[in-house]
DOKOL-813715 format. One record per residue: y, z, x of N, C-alpha, C, CB in turn; residue number from 0; residue in three letters. Coordinates in steps of 0.001 Angstrom, whole numbers, always signed. Glycine has a CB too. Layout:
REM DOKOL-813715
<atom n_py="Y" n_pz="Z" n_px="X" ca_py="Y" ca_pz="Z" ca_px="X" c_py="Y" c_pz="Z" c_px="X" cb_py="Y" cb_pz="Z" cb_px="X" num="NUM" residu="Ala"/>
...
//
This chain:
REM DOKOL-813715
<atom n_py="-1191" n_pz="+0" n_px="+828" ca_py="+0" ca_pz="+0" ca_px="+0" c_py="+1254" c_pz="+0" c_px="+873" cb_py="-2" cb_pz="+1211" cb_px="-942" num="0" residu="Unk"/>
<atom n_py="+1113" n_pz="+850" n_px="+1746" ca_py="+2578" ca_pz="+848" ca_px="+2574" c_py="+2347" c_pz="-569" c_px="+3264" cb_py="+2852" cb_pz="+2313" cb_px="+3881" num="1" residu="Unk"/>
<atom n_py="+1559" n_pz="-1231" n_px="+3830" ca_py="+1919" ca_pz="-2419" ca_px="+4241" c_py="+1923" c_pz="-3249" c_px="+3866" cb_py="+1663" cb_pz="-2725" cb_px="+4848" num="2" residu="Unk"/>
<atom n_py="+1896" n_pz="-3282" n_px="+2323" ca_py="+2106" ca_pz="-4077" ca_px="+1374" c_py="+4070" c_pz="-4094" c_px="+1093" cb_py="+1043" cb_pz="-3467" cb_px="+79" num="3" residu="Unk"/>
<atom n_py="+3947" n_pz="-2506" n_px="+1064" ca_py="+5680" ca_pz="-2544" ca_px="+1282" c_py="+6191" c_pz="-3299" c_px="+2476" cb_py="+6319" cb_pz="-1016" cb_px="+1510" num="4" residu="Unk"/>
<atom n_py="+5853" n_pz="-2808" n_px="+3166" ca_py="+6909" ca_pz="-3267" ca_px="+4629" c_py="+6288" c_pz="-5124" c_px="+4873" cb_py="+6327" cb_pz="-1843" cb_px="+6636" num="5" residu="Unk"/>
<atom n_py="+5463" n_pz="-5378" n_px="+4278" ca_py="+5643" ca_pz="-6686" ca_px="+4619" c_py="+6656" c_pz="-7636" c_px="+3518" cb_py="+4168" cb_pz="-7233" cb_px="+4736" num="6" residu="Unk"/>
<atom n_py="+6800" n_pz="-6844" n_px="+2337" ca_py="+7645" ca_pz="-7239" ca_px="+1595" c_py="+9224" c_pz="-7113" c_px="+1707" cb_py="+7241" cb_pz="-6794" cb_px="+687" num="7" residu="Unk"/>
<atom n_py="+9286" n_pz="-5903" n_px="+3021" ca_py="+10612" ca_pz="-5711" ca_px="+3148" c_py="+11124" c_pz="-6976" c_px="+4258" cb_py="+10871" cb_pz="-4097" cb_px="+3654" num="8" residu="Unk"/>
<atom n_py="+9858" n_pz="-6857" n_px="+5278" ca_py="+10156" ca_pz="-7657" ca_px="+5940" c_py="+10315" c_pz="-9508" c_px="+5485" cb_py="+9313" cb_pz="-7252" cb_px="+6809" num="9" residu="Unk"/>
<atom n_py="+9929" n_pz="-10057" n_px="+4842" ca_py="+10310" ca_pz="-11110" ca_px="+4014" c_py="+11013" c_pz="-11410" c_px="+3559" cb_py="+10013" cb_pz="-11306" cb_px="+3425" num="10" residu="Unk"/>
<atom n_py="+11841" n_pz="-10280" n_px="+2519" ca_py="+13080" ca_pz="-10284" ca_px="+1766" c_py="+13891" c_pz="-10414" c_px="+3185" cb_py="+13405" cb_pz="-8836" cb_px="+663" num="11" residu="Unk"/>
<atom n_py="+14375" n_pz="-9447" n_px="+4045" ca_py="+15034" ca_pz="-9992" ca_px="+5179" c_py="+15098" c_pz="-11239" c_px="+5878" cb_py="+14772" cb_pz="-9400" cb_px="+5905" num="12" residu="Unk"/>
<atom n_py="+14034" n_pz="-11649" n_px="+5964" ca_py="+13710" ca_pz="-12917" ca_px="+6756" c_py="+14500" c_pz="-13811" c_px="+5810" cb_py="+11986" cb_pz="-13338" cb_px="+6965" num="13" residu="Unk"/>
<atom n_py="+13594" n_pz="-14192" n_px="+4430" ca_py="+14728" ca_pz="-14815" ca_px="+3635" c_py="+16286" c_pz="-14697" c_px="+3008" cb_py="+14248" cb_pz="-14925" cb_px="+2878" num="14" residu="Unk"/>
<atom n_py="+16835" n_pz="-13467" n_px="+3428" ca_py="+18164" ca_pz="-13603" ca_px="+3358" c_py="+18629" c_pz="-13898" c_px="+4704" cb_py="+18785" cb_pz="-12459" cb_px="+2783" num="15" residu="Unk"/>
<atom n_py="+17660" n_pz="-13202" n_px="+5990" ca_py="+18415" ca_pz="-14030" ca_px="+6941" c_py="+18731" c_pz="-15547" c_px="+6913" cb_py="+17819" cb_pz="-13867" cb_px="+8012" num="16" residu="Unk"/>
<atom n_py="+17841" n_pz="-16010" n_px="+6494" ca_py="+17262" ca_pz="-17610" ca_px="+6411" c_py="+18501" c_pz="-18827" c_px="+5817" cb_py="+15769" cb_pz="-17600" cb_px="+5119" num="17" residu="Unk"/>
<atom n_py="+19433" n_pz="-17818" n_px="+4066" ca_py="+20187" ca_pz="-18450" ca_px="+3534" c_py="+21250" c_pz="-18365" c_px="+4066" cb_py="+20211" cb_pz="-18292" cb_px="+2514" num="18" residu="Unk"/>
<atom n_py="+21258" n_pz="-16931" n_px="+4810" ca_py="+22864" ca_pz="-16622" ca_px="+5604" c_py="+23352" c_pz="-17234" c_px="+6414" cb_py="+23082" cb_pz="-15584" cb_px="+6278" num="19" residu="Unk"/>
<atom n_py="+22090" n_pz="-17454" n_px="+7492" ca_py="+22493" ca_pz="-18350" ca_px="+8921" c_py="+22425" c_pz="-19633" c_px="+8975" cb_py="+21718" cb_pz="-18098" cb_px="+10040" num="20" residu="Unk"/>
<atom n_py="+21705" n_pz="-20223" n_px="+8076" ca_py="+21389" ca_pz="-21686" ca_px="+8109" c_py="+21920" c_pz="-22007" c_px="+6752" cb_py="+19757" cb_pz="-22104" cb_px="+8349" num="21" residu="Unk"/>
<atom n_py="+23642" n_pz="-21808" n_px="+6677" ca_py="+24279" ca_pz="-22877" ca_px="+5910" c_py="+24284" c_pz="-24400" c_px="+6501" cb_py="+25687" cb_pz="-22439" cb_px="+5718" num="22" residu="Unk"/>
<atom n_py="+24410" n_pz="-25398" n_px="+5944" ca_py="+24787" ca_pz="-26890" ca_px="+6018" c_py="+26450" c_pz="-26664" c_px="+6547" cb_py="+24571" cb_pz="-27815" cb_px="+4278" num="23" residu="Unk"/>
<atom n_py="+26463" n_pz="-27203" n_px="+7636" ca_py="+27691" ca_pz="-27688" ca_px="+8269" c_py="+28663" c_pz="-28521" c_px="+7337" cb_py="+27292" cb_pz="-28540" cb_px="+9454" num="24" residu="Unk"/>
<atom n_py="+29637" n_pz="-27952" n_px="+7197" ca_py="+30276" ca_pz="-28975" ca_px="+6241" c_py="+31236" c_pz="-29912" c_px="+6420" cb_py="+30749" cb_pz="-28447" cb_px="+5377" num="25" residu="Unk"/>
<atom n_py="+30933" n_pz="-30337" n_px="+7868" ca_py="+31331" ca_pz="-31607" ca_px="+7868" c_py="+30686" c_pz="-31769" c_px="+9314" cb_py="+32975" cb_pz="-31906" cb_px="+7601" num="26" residu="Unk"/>
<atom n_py="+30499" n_pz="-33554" n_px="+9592" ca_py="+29369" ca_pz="-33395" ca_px="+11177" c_py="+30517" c_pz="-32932" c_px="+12496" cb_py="+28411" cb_pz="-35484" cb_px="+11776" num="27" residu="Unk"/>
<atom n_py="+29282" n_pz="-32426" n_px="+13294" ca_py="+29832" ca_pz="-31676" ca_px="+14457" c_py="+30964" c_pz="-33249" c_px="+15341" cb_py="+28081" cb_pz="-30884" cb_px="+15637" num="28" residu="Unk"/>
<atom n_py="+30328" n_pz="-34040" n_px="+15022" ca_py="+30837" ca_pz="-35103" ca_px="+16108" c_py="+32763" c_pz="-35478" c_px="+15345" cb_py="+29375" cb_pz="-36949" cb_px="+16055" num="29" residu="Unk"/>
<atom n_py="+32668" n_pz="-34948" n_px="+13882" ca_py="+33673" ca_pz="-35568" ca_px="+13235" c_py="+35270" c_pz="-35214" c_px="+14237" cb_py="+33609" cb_pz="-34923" cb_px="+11541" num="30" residu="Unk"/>
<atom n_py="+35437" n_pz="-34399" n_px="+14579" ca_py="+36890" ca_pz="-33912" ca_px="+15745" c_py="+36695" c_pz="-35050" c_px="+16653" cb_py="+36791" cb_pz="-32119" cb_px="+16825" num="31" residu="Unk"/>
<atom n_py="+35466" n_pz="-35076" n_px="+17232" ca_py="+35652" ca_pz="-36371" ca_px="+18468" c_py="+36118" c_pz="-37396" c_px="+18063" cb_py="+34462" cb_pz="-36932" cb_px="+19150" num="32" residu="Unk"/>
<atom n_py="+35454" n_pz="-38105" n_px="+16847" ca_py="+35876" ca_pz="-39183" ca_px="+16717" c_py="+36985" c_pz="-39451" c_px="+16034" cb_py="+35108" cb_pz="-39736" cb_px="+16382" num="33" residu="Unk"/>
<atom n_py="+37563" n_pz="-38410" n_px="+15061" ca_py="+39211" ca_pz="-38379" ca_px="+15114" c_py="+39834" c_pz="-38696" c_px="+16312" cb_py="+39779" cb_pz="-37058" cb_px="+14813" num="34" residu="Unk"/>
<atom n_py="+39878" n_pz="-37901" n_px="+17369" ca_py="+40766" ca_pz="-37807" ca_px="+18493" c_py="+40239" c_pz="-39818" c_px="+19222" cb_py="+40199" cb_pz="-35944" cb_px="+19750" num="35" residu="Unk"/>
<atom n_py="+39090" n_pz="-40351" n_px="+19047" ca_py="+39128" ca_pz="-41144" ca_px="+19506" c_py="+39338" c_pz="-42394" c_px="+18881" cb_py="+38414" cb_pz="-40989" cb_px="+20036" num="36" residu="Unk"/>
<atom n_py="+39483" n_pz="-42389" n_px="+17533" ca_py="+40500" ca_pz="-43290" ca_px="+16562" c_py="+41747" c_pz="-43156" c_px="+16976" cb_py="+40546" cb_pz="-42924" cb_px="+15053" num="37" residu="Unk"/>
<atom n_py="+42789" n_pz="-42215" n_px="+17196" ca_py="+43209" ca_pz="-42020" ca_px="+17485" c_py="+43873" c_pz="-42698" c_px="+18680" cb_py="+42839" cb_pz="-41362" cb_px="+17244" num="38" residu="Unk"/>
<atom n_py="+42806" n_pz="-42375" n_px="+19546" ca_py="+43717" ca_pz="-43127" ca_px="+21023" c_py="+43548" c_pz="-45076" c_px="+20671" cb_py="+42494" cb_pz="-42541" cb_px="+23163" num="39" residu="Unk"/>
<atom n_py="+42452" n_pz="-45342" n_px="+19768" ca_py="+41971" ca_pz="-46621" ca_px="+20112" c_py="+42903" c_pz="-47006" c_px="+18773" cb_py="+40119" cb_pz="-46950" cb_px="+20229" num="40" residu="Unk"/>
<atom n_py="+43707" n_pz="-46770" n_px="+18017" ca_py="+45100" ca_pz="-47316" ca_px="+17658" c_py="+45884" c_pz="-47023" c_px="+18338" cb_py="+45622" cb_pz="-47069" cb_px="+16599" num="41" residu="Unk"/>
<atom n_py="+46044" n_pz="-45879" n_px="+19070" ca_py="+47150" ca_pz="-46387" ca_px="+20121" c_py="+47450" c_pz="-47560" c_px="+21406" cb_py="+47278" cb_pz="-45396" cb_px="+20692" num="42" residu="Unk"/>
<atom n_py="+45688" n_pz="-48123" n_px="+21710" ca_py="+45742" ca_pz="-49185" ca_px="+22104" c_py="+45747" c_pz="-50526" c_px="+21902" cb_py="+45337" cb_pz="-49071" cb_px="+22476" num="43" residu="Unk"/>
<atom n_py="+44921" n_pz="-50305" n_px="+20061" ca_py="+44615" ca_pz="-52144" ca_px="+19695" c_py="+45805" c_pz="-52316" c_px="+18477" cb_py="+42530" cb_pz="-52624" cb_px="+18839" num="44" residu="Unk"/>
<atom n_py="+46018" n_pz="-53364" n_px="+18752" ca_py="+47340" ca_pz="-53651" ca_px="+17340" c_py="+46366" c_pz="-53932" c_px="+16503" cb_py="+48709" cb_pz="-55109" cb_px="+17370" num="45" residu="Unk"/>
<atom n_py="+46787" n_pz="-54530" n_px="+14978" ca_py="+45911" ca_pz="-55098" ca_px="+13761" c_py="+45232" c_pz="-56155" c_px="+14190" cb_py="+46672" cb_pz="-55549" cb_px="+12523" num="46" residu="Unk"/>
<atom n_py="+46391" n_pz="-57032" n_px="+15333" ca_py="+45745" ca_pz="-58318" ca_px="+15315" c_py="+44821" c_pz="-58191" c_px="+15605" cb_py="+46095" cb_pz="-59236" cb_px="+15887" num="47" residu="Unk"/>
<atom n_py="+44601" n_pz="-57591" n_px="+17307" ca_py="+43483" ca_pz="-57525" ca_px="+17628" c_py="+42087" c_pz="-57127" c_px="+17319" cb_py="+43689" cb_pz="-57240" cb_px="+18182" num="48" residu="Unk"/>
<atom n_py="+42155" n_pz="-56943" n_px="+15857" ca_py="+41232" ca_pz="-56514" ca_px="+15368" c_py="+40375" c_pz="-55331" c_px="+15193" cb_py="+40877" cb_pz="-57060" cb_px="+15607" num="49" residu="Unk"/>
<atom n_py="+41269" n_pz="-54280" n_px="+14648" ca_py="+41149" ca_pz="-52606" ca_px="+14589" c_py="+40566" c_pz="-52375" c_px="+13649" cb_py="+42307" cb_pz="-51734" cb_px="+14511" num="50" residu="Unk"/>
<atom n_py="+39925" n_pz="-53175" n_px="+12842" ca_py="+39402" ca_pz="-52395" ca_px="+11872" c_py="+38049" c_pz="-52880" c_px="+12729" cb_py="+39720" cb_pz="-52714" cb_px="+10096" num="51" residu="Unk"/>
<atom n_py="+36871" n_pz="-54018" n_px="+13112" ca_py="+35989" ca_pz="-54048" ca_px="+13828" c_py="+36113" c_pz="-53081" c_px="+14977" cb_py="+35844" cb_pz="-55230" cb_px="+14108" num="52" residu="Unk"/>
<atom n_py="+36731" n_pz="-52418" n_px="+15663" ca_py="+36834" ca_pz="-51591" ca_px="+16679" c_py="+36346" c_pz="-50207" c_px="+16198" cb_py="+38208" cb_pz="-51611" cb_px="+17199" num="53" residu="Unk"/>
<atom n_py="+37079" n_pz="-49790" n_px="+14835" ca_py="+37292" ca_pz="-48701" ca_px="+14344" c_py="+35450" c_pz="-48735" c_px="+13281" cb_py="+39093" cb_pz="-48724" cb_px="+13475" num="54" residu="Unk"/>
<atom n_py="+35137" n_pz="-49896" n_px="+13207" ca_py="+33595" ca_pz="-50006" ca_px="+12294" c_py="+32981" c_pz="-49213" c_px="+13875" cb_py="+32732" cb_pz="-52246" cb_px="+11672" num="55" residu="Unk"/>
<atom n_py="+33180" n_pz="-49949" n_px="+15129" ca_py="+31972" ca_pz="-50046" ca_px="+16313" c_py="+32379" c_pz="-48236" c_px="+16529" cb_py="+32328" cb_pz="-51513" cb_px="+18121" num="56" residu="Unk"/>
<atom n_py="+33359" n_pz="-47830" n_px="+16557" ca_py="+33787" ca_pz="-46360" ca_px="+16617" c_py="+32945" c_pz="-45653" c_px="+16105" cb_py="+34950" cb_pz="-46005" cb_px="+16030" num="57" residu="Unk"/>
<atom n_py="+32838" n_pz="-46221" n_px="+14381" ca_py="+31969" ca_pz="-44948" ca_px="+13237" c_py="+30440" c_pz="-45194" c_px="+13833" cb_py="+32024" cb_pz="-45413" cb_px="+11005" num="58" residu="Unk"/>
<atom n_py="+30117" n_pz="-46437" n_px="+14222" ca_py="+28770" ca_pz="-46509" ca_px="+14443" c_py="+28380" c_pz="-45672" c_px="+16206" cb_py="+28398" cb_pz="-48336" cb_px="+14289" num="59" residu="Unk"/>
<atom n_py="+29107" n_pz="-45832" n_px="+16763" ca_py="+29107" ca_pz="-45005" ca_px="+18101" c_py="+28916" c_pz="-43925" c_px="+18022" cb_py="+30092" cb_pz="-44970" cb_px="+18812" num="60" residu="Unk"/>
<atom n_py="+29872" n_pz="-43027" n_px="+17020" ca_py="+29532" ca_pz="-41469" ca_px="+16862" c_py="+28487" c_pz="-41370" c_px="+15125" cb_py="+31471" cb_pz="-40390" cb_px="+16782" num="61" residu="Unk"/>
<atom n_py="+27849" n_pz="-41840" n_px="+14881" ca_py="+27440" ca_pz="-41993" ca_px="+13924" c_py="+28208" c_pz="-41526" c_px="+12892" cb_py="+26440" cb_pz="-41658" cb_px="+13981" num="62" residu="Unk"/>
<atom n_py="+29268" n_pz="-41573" n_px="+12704" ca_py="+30153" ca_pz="-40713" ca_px="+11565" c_py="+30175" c_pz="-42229" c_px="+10385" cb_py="+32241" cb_pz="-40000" cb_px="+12349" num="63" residu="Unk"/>
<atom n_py="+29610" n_pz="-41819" n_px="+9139" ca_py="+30526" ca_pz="-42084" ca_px="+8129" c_py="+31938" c_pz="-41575" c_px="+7097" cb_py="+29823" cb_pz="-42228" cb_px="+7624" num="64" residu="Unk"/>
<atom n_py="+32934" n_pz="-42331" n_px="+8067" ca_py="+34241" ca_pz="-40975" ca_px="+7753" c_py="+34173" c_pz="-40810" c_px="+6247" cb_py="+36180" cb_pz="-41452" cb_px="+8209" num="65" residu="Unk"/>
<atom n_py="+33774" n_pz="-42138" n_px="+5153" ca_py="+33680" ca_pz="-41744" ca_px="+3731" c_py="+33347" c_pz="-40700" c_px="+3274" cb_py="+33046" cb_pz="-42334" cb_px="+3150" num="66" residu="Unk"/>
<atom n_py="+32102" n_pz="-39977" n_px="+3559" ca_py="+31045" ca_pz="-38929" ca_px="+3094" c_py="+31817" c_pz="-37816" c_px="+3826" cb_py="+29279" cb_pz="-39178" cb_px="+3592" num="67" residu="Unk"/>
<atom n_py="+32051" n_pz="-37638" n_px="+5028" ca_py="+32612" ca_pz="-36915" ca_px="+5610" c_py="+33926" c_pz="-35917" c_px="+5063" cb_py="+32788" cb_pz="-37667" cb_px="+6465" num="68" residu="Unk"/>
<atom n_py="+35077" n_pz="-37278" n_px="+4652" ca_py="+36150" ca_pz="-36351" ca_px="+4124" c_py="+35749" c_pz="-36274" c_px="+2684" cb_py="+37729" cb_pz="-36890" cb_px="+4339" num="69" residu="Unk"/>
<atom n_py="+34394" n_pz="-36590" n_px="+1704" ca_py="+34155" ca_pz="-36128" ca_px="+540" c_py="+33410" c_pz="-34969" c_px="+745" cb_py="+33580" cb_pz="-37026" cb_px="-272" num="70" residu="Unk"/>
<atom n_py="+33007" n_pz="-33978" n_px="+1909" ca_py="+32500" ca_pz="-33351" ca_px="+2463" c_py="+33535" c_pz="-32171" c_px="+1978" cb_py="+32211" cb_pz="-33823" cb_px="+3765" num="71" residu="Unk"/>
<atom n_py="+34632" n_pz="-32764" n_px="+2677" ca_py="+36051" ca_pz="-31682" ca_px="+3089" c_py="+36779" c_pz="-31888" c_px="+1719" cb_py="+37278" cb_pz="-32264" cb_px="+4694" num="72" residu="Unk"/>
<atom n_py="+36656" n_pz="-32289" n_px="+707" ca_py="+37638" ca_pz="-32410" ca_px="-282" c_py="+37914" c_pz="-31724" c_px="-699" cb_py="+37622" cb_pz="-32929" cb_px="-1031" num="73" residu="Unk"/>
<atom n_py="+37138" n_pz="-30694" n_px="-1314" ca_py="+37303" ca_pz="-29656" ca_px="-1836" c_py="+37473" c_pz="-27778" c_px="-1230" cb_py="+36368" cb_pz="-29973" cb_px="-2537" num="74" residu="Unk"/>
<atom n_py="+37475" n_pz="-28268" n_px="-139" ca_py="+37128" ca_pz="-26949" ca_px="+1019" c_py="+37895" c_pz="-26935" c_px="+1947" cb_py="+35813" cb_pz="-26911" cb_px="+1768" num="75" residu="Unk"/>
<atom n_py="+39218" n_pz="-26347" n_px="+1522" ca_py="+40417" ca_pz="-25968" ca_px="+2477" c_py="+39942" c_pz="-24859" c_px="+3719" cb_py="+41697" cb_pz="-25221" cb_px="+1468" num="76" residu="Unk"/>
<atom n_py="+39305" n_pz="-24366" n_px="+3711" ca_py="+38349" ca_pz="-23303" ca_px="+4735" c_py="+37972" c_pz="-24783" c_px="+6003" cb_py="+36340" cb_pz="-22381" cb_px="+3574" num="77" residu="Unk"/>
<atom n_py="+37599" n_pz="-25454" n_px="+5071" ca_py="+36724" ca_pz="-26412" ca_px="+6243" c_py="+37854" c_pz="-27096" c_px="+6909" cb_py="+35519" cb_pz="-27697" cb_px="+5568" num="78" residu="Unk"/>
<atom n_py="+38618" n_pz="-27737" n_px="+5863" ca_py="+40120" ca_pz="-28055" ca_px="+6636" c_py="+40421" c_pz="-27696" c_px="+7454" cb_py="+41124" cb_pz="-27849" cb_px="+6262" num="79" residu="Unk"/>
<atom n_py="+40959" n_pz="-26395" n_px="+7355" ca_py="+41655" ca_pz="-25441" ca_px="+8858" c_py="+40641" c_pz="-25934" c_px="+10083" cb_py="+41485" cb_pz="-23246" cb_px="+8685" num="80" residu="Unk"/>
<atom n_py="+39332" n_pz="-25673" n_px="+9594" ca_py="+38547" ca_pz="-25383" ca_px="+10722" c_py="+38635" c_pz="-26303" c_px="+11429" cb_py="+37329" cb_pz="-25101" cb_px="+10575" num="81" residu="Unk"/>
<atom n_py="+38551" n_pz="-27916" n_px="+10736" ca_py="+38780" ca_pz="-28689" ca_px="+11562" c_py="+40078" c_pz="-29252" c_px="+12104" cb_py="+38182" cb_pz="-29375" cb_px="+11229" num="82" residu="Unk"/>
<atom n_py="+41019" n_pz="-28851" n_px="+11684" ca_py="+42092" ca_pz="-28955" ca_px="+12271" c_py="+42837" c_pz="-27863" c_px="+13333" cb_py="+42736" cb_pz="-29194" cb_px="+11302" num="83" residu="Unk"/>
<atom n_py="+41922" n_pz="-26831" n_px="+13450" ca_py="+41913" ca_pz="-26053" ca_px="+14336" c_py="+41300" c_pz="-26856" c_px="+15834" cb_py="+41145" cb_pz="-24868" cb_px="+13747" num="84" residu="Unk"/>
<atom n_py="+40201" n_pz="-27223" n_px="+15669" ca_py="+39364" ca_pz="-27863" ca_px="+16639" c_py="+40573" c_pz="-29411" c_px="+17163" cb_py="+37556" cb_pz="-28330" cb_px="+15700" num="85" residu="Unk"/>
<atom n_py="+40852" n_pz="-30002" n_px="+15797" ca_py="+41752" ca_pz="-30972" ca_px="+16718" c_py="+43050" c_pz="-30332" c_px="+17554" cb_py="+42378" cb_pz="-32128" cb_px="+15719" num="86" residu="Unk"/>
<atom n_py="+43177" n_pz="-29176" n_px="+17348" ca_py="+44548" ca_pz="-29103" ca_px="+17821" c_py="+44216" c_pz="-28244" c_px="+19490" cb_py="+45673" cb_pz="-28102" cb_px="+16487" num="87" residu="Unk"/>
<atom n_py="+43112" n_pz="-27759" n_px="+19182" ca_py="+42577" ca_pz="-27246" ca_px="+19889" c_py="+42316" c_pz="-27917" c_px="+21433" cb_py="+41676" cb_pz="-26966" cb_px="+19168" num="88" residu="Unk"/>
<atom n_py="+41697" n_pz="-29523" n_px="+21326" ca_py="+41200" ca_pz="-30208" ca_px="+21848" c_py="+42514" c_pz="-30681" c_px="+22865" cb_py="+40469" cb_pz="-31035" cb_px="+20934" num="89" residu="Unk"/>
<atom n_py="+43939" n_pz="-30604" n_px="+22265" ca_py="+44596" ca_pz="-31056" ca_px="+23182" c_py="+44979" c_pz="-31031" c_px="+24283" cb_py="+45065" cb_pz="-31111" cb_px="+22997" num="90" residu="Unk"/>
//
């Protein structure tokens, strides 16, 4: 009986550790980099040269789809800061 308890205590822990620590990132780790490197790569290519193909080979480089990404952040001013902490951070 008692180790019927304590294995039950120990479980319930495990599974609240489980939901606590392993939230979903809410937005990808790579997303700050590849801000900062949009960023520089309009400061180098004009339209002509063709910035939006630059800026496709960009999302596919860091695997970011920025779409999903800032529908990620839309609603979550917490996540905002955070990442605008990290860009400002980076400078």
């Amino acid at each position: 009986m008692e180790v019927d308890k304590n294995r039950f205590i120990l479980l319930t822990l495990l599974i609240f550790a489980f939901f606590t620590f392993c939230k979903k990132a809410p937005y990808s780790p790579r997303l700050p980099e590849y801000i900062k490197a949009e960023k520089e790569l309009r400061k180098d290519i004009t339209p002509e040269q063709g910035l939006d193909d630059s800026i496709a080979n960009l999302q596919k480089k860091y695997r970011i789809e920025l779409k999903r990404e800032l529908e990620k952040l839309k609603n979550n001013p917490e996540s905002w800061l955070r990442l605008i902490k990290e860009l400002t951070d980076g400078k």
